[in-house]
C-alpha positions in Angstrom: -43.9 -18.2 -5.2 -44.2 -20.8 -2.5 -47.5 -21.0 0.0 -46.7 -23.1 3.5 -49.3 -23.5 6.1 -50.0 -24.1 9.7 -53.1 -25.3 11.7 -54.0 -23.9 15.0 -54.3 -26.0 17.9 -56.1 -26.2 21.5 -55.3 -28.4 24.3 -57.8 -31.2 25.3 -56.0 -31.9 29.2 -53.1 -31.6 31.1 -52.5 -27.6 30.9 -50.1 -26.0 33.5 -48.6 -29.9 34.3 -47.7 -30.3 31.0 -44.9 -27.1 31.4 -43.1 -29.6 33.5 -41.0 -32.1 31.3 -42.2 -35.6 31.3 -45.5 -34.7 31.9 -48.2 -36.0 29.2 -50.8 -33.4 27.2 -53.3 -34.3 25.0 -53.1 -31.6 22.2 -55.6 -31.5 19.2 -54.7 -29.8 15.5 -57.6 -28.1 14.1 -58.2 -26.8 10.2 -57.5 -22.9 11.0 -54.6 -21.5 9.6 -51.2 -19.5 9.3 -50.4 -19.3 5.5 -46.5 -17.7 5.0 -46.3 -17.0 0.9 -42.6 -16.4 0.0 -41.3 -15.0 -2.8 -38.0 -14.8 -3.9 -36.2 -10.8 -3.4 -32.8 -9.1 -4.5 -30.8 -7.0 -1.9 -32.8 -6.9 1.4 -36.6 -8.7 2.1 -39.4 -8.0 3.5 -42.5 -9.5 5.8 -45.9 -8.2 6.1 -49.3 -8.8 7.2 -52.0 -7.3 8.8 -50.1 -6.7 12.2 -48.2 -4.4 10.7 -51.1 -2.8 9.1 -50.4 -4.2 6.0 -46.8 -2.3 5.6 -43.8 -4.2 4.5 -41.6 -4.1 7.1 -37.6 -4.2 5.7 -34.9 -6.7 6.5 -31.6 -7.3 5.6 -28.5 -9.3 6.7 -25.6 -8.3 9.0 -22.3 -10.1 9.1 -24.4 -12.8 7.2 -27.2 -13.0 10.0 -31.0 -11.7 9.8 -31.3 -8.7 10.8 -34.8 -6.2 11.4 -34.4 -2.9 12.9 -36.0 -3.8 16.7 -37.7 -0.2 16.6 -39.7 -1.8 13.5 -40.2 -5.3 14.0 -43.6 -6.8 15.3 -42.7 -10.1 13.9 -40.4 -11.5 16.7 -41.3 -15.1 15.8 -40.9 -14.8 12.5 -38.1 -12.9 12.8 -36.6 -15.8 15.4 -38.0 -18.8 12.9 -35.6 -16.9 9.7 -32.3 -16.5 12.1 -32.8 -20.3 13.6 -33.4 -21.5 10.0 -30.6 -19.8 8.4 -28.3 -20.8 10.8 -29.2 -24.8 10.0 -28.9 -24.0 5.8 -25.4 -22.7 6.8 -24.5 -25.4 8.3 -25.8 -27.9 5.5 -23.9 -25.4 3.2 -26.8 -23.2 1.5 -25.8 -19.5 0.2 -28.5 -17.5 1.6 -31.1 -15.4 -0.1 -33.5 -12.6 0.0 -37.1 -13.1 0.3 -40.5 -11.1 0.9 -43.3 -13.0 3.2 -46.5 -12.6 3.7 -48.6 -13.7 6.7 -52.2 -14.4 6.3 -53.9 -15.5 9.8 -57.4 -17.6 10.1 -56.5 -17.8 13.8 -58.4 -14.4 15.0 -61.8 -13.1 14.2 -63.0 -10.1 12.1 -62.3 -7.9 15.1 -58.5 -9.2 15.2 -59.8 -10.7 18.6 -57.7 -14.2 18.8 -59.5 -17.4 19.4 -56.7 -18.7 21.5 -55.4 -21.6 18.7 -51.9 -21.0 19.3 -51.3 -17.9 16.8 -47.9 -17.7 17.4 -46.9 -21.4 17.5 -48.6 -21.4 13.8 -46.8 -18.8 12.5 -43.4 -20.1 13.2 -44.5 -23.9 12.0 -45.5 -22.1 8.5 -42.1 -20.0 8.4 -40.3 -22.5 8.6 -41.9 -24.5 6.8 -42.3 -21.8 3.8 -37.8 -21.2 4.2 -37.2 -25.1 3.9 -39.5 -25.3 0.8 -37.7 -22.1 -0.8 -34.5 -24.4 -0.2 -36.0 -27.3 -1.4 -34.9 -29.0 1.8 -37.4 -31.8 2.7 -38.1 -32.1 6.0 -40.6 -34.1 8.9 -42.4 -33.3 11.5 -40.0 -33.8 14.3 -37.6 -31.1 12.0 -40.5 -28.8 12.2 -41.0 -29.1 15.9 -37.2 -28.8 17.1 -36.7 -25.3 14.5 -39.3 -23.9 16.1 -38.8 -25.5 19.9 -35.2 -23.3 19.4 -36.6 -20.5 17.9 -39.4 -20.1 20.9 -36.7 -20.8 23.4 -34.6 -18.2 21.7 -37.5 -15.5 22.7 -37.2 -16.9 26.4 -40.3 -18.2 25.7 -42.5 -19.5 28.6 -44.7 -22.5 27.5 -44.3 -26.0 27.1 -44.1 -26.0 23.1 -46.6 -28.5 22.8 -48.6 -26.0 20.7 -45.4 -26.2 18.3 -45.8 -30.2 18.1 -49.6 -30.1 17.9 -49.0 -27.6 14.3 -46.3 -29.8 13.0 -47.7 -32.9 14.1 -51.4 -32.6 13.3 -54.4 -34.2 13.9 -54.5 -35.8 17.9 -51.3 -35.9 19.6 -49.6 -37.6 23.2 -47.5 -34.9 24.3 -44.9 -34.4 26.7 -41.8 -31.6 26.8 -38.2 -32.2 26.9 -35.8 -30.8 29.5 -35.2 -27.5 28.5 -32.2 -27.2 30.6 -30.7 -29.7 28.6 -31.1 -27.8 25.0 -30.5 -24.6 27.0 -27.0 -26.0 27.8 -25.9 -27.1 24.1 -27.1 -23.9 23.1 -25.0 -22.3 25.2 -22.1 -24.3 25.2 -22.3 -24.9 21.5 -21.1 -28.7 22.6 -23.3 -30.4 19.0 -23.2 -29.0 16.0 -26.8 -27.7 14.7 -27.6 -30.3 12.9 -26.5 -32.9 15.5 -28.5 -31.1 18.0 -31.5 -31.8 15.6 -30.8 -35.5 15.1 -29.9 -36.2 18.7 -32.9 -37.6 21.0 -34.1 -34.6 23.4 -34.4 -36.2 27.1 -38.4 -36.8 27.9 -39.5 -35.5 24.8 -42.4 -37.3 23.5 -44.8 -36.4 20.7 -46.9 -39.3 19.5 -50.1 -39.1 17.3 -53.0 -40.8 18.1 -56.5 -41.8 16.0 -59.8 -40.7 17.0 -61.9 -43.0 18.6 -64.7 -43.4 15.4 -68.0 -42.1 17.9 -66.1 -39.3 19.6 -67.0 -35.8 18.9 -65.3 -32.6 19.5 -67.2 -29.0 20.0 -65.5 -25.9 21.0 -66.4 -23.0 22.5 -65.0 -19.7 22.7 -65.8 -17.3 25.1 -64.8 -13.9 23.5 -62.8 -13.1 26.0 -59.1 -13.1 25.3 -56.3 -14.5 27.4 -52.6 -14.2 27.8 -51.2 -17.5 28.2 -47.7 -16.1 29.1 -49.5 -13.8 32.0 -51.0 -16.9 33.3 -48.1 -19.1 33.4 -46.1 -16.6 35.0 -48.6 -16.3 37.6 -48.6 -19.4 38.3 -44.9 -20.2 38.3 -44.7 -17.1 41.0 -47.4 -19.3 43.2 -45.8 -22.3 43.0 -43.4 -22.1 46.2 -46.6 -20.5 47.7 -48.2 -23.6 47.5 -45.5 -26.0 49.1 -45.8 -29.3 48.1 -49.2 -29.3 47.0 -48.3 -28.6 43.0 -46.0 -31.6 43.2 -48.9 -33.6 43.8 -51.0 -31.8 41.5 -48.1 -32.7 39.3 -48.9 -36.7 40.2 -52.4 -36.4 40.0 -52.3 -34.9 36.5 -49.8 -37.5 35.0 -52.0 -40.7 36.3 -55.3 -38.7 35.0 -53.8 -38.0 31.5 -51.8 -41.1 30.8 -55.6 -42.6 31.7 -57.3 -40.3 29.4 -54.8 -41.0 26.3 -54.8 -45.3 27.5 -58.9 -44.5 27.2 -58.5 -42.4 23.9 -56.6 -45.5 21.9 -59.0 -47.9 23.5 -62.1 -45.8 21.8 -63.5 -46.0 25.1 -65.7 -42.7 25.1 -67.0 -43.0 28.6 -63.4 -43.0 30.0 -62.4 -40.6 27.8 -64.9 -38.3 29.3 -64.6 -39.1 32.8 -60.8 -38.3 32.2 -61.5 -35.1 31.2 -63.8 -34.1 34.2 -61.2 -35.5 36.2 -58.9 -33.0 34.7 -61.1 -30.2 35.1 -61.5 -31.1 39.0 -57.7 -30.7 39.0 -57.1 -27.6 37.8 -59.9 -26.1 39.9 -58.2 -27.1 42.8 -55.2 -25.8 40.9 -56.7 -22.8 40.5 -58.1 -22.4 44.4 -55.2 -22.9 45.2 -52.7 -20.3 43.7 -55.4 -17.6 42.9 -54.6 -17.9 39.0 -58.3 -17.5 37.4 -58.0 -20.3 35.4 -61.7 -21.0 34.8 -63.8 -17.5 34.2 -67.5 -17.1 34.8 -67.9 -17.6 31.0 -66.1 -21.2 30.9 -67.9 -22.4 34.1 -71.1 -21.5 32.1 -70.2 -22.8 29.0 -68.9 -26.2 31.1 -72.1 -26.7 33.0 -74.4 -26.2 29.8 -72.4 -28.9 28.3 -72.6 -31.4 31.2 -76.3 -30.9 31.5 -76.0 -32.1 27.3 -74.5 -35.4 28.8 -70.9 -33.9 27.5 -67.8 -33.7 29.0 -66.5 -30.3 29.4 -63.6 -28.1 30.8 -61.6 -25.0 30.0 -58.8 -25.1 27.2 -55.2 -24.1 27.4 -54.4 -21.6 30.7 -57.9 -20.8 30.8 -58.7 -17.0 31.5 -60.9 -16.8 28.9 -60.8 -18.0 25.2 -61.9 -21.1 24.4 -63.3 -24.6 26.1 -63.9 -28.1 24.9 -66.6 -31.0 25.3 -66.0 -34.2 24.5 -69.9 -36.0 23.1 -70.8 -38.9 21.6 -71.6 -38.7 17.9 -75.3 -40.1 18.8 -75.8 -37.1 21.4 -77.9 -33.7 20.4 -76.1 -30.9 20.6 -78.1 -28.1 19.1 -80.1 -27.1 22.3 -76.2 -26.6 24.0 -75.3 -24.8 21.6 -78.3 -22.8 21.4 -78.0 -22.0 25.3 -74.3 -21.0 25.0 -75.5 -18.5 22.2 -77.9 -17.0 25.2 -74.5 -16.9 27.1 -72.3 -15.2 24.6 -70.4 -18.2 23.8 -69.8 -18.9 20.6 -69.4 -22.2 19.2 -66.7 -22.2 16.6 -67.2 -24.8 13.5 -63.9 -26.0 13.6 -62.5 -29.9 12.7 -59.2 -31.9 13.3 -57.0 -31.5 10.6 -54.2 -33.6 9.6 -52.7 -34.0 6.1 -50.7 -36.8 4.5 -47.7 -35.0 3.1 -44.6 -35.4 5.8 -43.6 -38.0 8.4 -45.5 -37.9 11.1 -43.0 -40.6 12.8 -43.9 -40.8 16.5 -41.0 -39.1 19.0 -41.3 -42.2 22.0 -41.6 -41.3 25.3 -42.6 -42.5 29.0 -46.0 -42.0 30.2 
């Protein structure tokens, strides 16, 4: 039996800008978790986990490709991860096998409420990870990220991936997306092989990991109110020509305030690190006045201001709409009465830490800020 897991993430700055390629993020990995166990099957597999009620859903292989029955499958990234996978251990010459997995998620509450930590980003990280340990195929963190990039742009997927790099990277991470039109077209075209599609450098990709300045400290609130980041980016990408050319200089504004905040985060300089991030939050108000996306609820602007009045930096995490937000303190600062206050509010502040673990190259993917 093999047991592969995958943290959850939330983004620190440069949310809607980042969907753009070249455009840097600051992603953090925290220690909430996807678990995948596989174990090895006979003539068809199975996956299971609580979103499916617990019920093993069948699957089996067609011309020698994964196949679930659609009218059965609510595991459309997992189901994605296997067929992207497989398609990489045919090329390195693996005979295929059955399995049965199992998903175990840290990543919602008891309700089945999610916290907004990038569920479905974890999930695929683990899969794969589980279906390249069941191989015995070692593999990196840059491996990890461009399976599950193709598997998410398989599902038409929406989002900028850097949820993908902050599970396969870990810890803190400089972040910006490649050109998706240029793995779209050798895709399509089929003009690299799989694995030379892997190896080759994707244009404006960059994924770099970064260490904590020692006095920073990281609290997180969540709200209790989910949000759908793919409704929200969809909104916005409808207001876009609405807005003429003012997104392309949100677009500017947000690349000099987060290349800042990331020079400020390897320079341990707190103070800039904070004023970076309620820089960023000034943008994506104005974003959000803007195009009429409600990016920052009633609930986040509370939980914001009780933070600032703590002497932390604060703003909304991700597309906003509810979920989570973040403030940035130094370690010497009290935060119990902020916390107490955002109980009052309904705001929950959830326990969580970085996590990052020894175990695979972490090898920086370089990139321009």
């Amino acid at each position: 039996m093999i047991k592969a897991s995958a943290p959850g993430k939330l983004y620190i700055a440069g949310e809607y800008a980042v969907l753009e390629p070249g455009q840097p993020a600051l992603i953090v990995a925290l220690d909430q978790f996807i678990t995948v166990t596989l174990k090895q099957a006979d003539k068809q597999g199975s996956i299971c986990s609580r979103y499916s009620n617990g019920i093993s859903i069948p699957w089996t292989r067609r011309n020698g490709k994964f196949y679930m029955d659609q009218r059965d499958n609510p595991f459309s990234y997992i189901a994605s991860s296997v067929s992207i996978v497989e398609t990489y251990l045919k090329e390195l010459g693996y005979t295929l096998k059955y399995f049965d997995l199992t998903i175990e998620s840290e990543l919602d509450n008891k309700d089945g409420r999610k916290y907004g930590l990038g569920s479905s980003g974890a999930v695929t990280i683990a899969t794969i990870k589980a279906i390249l340990k069941f191989y015995d195929i070692e593999y990196t963190a840059e491996l990890l990220y461009k399976l599950a990039a193709i598997t998410h742009l398989s599902l038409n997927s929406n989002g900028s991936f850097g949820d993908l790099a902050a599970s396969s990277y870990e810890g803190w991470i400089a972040y910006s997306c490649f050109e998706r039109d240029w793995l779209i077209n050798h895709l399509t075209h089929h003009t690299l092989t799989f694995t030379e599609l892997l190896e080759e450098t994707w244009p404006k990709l960059m994924i770099e990991p970064l260490e904590s300045p020692e006095d920073l400290r990281l609290l997180i609130g969540w709200t209790g109110s989910p949000a759908s980041t793919t409704l929200l980016v969809d909104s916005m990408q409808d207001e876009q020509d609405e807005m003429n050319g003012f997104y392309r200089e949100f677009l500017t504004k947000s690349h000099a305030c987060v290349s800042n905040l990331i020079a400020a985060f390897k320079d341990g300089n707190i103070r800039d690190v904070q004023e970076g991030i309620r820089l960023n939050r000034s943008l994506l108000q104005s974003l959000a006045n803007k195009s009429g996306v409600d990016i920052e609820t009633q609930a986040l602007r509370d939980l914001c201001q009780i933070a600032e009045d703590a002497h932390g930096a604060a703003k909304s995490s991700g597309a906003g709409g509810g979920d989570c937000g973040i403030v940035i303190f130094k370690q010497e600062e009290e935060i119990l009465p902020m916390v107490s206050a955002w109980e009052k509010k309904g705001i929950m502040n959830l326990p969580l830490q970085v996590y990052k673990t020894p175990d695979i190259s972490h090898k920086a993917i370089t990139g321009d800020l």
